[in-house]
Structure formats: C-alpha cells, structure tokens
C-alpha positions as CSV (number, residue, x, y, z in Angstrom):
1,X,-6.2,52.8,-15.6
2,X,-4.5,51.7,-12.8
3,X,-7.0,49.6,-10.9
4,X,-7.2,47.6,-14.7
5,X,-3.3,47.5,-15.0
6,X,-3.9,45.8,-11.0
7,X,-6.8,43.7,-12.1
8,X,-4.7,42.0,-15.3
9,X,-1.6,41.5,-13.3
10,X,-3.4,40.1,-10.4
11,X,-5.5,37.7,-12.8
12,X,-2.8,36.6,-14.8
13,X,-0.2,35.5,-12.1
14,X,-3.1,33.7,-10.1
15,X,-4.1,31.7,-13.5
16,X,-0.2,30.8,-13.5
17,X,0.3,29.9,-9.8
18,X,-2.8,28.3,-10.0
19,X,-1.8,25.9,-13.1
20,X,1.2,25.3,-11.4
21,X,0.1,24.1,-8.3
22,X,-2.4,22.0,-10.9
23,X,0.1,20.2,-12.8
24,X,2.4,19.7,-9.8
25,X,-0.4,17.8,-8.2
26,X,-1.3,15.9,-11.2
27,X,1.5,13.0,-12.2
28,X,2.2,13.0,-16.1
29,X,0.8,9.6,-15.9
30,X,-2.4,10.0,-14.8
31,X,-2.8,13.2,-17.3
32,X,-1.6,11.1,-20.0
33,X,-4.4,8.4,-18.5
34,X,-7.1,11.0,-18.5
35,X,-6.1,12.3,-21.6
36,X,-6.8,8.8,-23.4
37,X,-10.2,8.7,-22.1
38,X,-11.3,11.2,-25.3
39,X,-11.8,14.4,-23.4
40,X,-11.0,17.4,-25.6
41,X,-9.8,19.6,-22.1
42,X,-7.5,16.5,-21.2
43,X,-5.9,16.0,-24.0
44,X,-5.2,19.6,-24.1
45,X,-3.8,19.2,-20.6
46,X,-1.7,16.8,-21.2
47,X,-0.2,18.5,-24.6
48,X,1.0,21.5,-22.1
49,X,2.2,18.9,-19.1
50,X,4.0,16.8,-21.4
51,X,6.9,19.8,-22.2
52,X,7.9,19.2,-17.7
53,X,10.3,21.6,-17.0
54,X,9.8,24.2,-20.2
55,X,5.9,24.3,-18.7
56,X,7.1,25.3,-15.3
57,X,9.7,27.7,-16.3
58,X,6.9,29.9,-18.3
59,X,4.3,30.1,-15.8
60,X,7.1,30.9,-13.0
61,X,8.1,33.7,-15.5
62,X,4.3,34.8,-15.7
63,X,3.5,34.4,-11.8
64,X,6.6,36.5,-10.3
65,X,6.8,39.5,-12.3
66,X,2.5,39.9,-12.0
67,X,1.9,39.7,-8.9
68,X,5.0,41.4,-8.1
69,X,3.7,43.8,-10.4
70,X,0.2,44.2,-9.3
71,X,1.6,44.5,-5.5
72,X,3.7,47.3,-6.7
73,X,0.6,48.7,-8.2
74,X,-1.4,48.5,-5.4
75,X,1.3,50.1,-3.0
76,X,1.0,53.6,-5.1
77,X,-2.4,53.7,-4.5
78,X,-3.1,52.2,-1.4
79,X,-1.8,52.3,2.2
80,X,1.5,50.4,2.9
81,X,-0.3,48.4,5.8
82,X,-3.6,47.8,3.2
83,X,-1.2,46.5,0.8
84,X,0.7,43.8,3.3
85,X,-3.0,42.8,5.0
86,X,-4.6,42.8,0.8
87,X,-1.3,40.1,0.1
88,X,-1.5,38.2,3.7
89,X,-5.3,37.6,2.7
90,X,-4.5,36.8,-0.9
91,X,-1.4,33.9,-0.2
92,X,-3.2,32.1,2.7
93,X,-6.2,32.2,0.8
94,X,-4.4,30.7,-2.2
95,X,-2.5,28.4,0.0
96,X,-5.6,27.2,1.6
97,X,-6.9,26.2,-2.2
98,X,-6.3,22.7,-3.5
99,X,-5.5,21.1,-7.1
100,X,-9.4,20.5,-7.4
101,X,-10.8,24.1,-6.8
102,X,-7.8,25.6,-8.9
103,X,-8.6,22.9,-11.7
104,X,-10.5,25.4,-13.7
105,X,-7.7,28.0,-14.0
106,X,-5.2,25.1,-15.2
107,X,-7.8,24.2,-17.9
108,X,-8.5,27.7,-19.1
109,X,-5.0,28.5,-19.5
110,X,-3.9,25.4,-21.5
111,X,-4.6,25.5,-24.9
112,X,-2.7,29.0,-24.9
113,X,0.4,27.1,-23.2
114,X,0.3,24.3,-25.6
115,X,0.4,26.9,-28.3
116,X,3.1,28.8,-26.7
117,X,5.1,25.8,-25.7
118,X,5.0,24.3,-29.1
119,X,6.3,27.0,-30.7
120,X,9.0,28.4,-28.5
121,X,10.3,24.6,-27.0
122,X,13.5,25.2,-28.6
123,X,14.1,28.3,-27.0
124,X,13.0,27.5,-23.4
125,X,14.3,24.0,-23.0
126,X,18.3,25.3,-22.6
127,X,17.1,27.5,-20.2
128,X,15.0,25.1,-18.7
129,X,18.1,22.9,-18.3
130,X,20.0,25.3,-16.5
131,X,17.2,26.0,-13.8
132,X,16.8,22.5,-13.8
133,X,17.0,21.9,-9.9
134,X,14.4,24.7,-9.5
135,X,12.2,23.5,-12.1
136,X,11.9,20.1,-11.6
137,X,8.8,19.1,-9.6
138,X,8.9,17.7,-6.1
139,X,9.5,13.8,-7.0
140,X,9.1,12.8,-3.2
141,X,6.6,10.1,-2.1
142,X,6.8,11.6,1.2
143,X,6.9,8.0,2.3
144,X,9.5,7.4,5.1
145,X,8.2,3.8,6.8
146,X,5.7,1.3,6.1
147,X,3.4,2.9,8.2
148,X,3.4,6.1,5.8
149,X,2.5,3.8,2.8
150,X,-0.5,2.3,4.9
151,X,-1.7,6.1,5.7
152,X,-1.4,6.4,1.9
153,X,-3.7,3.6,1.2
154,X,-6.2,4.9,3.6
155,X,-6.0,8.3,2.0
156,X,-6.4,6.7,-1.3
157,X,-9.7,5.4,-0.3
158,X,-11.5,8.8,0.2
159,X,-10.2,10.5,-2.3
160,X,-12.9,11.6,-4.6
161,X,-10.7,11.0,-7.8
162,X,-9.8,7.0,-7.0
163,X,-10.2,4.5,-9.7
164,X,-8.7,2.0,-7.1
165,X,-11.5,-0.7,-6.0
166,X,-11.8,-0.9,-1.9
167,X,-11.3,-4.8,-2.3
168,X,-7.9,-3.9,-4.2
169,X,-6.8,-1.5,-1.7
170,X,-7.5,-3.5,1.5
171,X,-5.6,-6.5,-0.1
172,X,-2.8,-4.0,-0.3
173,X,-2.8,-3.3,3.0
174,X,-3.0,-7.3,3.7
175,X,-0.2,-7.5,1.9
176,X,2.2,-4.4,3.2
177,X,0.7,-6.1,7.0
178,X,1.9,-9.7,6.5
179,X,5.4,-8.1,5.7
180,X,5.6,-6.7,9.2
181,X,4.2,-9.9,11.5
182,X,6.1,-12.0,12.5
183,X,5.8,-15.6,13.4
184,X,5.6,-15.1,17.0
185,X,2.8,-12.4,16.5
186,X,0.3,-15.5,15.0
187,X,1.5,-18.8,17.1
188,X,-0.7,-21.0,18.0
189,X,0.0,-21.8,21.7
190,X,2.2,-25.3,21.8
191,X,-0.4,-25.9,25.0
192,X,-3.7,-25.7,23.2
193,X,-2.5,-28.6,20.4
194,X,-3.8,-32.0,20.5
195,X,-0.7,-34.4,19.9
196,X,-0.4,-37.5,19.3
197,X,2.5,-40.5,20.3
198,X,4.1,-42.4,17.5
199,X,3.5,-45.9,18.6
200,X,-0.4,-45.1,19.1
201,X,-2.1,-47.2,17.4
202,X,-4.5,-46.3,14.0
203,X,-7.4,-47.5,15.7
204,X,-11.2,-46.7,14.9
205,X,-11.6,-43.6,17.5
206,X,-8.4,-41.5,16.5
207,X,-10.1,-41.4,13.2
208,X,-12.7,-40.6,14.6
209,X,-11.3,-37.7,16.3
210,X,-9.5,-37.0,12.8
211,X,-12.9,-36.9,11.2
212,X,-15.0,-35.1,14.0
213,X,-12.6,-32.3,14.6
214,X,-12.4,-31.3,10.6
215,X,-8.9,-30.3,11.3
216,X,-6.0,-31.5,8.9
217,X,-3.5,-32.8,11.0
218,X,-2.0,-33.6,14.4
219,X,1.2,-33.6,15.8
220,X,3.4,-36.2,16.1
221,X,6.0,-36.9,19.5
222,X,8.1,-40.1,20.7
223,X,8.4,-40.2,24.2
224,X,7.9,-37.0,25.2
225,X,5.3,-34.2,24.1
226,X,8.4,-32.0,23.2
227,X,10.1,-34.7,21.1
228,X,8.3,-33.7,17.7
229,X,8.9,-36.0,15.1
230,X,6.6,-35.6,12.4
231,X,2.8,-34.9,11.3
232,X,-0.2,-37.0,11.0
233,X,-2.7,-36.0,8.4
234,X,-6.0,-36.9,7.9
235,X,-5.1,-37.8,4.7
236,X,-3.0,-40.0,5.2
237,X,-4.6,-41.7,8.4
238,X,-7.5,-42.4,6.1
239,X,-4.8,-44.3,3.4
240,X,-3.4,-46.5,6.1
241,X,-4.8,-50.0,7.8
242,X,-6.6,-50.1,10.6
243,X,-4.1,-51.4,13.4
244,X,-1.6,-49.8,11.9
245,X,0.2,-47.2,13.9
246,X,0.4,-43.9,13.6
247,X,4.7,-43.7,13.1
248,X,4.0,-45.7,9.6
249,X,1.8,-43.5,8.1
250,X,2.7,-39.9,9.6
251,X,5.2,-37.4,7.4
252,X,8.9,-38.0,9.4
253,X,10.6,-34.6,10.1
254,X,9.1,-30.7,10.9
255,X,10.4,-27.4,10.3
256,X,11.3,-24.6,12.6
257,X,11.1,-21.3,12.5
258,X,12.5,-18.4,14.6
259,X,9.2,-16.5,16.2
260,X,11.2,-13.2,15.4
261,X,10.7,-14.5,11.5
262,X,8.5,-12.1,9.1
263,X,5.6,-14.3,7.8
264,X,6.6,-14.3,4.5
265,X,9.7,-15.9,5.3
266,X,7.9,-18.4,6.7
267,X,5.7,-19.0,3.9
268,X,9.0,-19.4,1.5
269,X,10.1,-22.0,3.9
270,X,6.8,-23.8,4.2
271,X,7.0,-23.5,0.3
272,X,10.3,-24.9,-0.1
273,X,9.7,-28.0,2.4
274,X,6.6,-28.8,1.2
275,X,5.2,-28.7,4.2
276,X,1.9,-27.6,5.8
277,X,3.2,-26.3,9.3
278,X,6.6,-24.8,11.2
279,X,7.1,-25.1,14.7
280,X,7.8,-21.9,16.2
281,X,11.0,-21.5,18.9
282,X,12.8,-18.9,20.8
283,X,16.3,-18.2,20.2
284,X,17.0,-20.6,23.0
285,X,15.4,-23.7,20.8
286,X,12.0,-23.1,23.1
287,X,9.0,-24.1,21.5
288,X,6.2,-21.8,21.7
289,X,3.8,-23.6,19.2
290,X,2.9,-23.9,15.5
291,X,2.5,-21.9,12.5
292,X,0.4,-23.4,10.0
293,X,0.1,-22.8,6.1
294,X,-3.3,-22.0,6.5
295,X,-3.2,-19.3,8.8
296,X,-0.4,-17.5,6.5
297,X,-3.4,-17.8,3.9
298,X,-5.8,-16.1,6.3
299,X,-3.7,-13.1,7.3
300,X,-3.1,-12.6,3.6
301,X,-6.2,-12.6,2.1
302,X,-9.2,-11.6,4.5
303,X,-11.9,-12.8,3.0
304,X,-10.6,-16.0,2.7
305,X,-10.0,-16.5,6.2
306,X,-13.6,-15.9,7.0
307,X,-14.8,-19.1,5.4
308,X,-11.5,-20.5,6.8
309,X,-13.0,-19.7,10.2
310,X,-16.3,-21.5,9.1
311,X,-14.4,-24.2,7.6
312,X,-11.2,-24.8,9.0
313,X,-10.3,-27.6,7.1
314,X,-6.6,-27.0,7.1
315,X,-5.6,-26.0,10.5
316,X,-4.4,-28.5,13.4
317,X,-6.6,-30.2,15.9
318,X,-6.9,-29.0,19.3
319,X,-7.8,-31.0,22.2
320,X,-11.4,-30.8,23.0
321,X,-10.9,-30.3,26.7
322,X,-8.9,-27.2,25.7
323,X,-10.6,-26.2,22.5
C-alpha cells in the first residue's frame, strides 16, 4: 500500500513539475501559433496555457504537497541517507531534463487541466492575484548587451524547433552589426584614392580612366589634395563637353562625418544630402578617407556585397599604381 501511495505521489508531482517547466518554456504565442496549425494536442495546450497565472497556481499546488508527500513516504520506509541520495538523484535528474523531453507529461496532463481550469477559473484567479509575483512566469530575455542578442540568433539557428529561415536570421545579425560599426571601422584609406584637380581638363583619357576603372566617381581638390571641393561622377563626366573641365561638371560641396559615427548615422546623413559619399575626419578635422554609400549597402546586406565585389560599380576609383 505504501509503495503505491509513493508511486501516485511521485507520478503526479513529476507530471506537474514537468508541465510547468513545459509551459514556462513555451511563450503563449507560439502555443497559440501551434495551436492554429489544427493539431487536436495543441489546441488542447493552448486552452490550459491561456488561464497564465490560474495554470501555474494549480500545478504548484499539485507538485509541493506530492512529492513532499511521496518523500515523507519514502522516509518511513527507507533509510534517512536512502531517502536524501533517492531525492538528490531525482532533482538533478529532473533539472538535467529540458522542455522537449518533458513535452509528453505537459500533453498528457492537459485536457484534465483545461477541464479543471474551466470550471474552477473563478475560484483560482483571486488567489492567483494575490500570489501574483510568485506566479507570474520569468518575463526576462536574459538579454543584457547586443552581444547577448547576437548569441540569441546563433542559438536560434540550431534549435530543432525554428521556423526562422538562415537567410532571415543572418540579415538580422547584419543588421544588429551595422548598428555597432562605426565609420572609422570601414574607411577607405584617404591615401589609396585617386583624385582629381578642378581645373583639369575633361579630356578623352580621364574618361577613359572613368570608363576603364568601372568605379562611380572621383574626388574632387583645388590646390591641394586636402582641399576637397566636390565629386566627379561618371555620370556626369559622360554629360559634359569634351574640353570642358572637370570644376563645371563635378557636384560642388562633400559631407563629413566623425569616424567615431555609427554607420547608420551615416547612412541618414548620406540620405538626407543626397549624396553618394562622406569624408571621414578625426575630431581634430583630420581626414582619414571616404565612406561611400555603397559600402553601407554591402555591410548591410551580404549577399549583395558579393556581386558588389564583382561589380563595383558604385564605389570610388583608386589610383592604379596603388590599387
């Protein structure tokens, strides 16, 4: 009699821990999800999960006094030092176990808790209320820094259960990346860029060069190479007269940004100006080189900057001797 009276208490507080530990690791959403996809035992899991804090307040009210009960049991009739080693075993075993493996206890037990739940709501949910802060599932995303989400992501994509595509997931973690650059983290060396003077003429071989280095655009100086004035596009060389120079056809002006700038501030100022390109500085005005708009598109989306890399129509062009 007594090894049943054990055997009962010991399987009915494990089928409640175990549905606990279930719908705690289940979000209401995705049982709610799962439960539109037509499958009898989902629907059935979500009718239980959908009562929160009344759910969690009966199987906590099953789970303590059973296997309190069946260790009381099994300290009559056992050894005291059988009894501690039998619930050591038993709770790291248990802890051990994961939502997954204890699926089956959660899915066996819910149709009774639906029925008891829908039944008794009125009753439990004042009590529910007052044992609310005890109750209430652990909300935390566990996420500190953006390093923690990008853990999550990676998590994600082993997880046997994800409905998330890989491409999906990796342009997430583009995206969460191109937060954290910065614009000095992608420069492009100010000593590796072909320039060009503004009072050089539009002649036959800088189009030439235009056209042979498929590259969009060069920069523009007066006087000095650090006296940036403007932009000369390919574009817009290819408009003008022959003979012209370059100073009547290039865009007047350029943009600056700070190299400790996140790259998508950069891209809302490129975005604002209208402008394919930002001249990175230090905090003491000192150029370091360019940003263009086409790299911002190749850090954000990866495949795209593969054929960027094969075509790089929209980035500057170097000088050959340095290329």
């Amino acid at each position: 009699m007594a090894y049943l009276l054990f055997l009962g208490l010991l399987i009915a507080g494990t089928t409640a821990l175990g549905a606990l530990k279930v719908f705690g690791a289940l979000p209401e959403v995705e049982l709610k999800r799962r439960a539109a996809g037509g499958r009898g035992h989902d629907r059935t899991l979500y009718r239980a999960a959908a009562f929160g804090a009344s759910l969690r307040l009966v199987l906590w009210a099953v789970a303590i006094p059973s296997l309190t009960g069946a260790s009381v049991v099994l300290a009559r009739h056992a050894p005291l030092a059988l009894t501690l080693i039998a619930s050591a075993v038993y709770m790291s075993t248990f802890a051990a176990l994961d939502a997954r493996q204890l699926h089956f206890l959660a899915r066996w037990s819910a149709p009774a808790l639906a029925w008891i739940l829908e039944r008794s709501e009125g009753v439990l949910r004042p009590v529910a209320r007052l044992f609310g802060p005890v109750l209430e599932s652990d909300q935390h995303g566990r996420l500190y820094e953006p390093g923690d989400l990008h853990n999550l992501m990676e998590q994600q994509k082993s997880q046997e259960d994800n409905r998330i595509a890989p491409e999906e997931l990796e342009r997430a973690q583009r995206a969460l990346y191109f937060g954290l650059q910065q614009a000095g983290d992608i420069v492009q060396p100010f000593s590796k860029l072909r320039t060009i003077e503004a009072h050089e003429s539009l002649g036959p071989i800088v189009l030439d060069e235009l056209h042979a280095s498929h590259q969009s655009a060069f920069l523009v100086y007066d006087g000095e190479p650090d006296n940036i004035v403007g932009t000369l596009s390919l574009e817009d060389a290819v408009r003008s007269k022959h003979g012209g120079r370059v100073e009547d056809s290039m865009r007047a002006g350029v943009t600056s940004v700070d190299e400790a700038a996140r790259l998508p501030e950069v891209l809302n100022i490129l975005s604002d100006t209208s402008r394919q390109l930002a001249i990175v500085v230090t905090p003491n005005t000192e150029v370091l080189g360019i940003v263009t708009l086409s790299q911002l598109v190749q850090e954000l989306c990866g495949n795209q900057a593969e054929e960027d890399k094969n075509n790089p129509s929209s980035e500057l062009a170097l000088d050959p001797d340095q290329s």
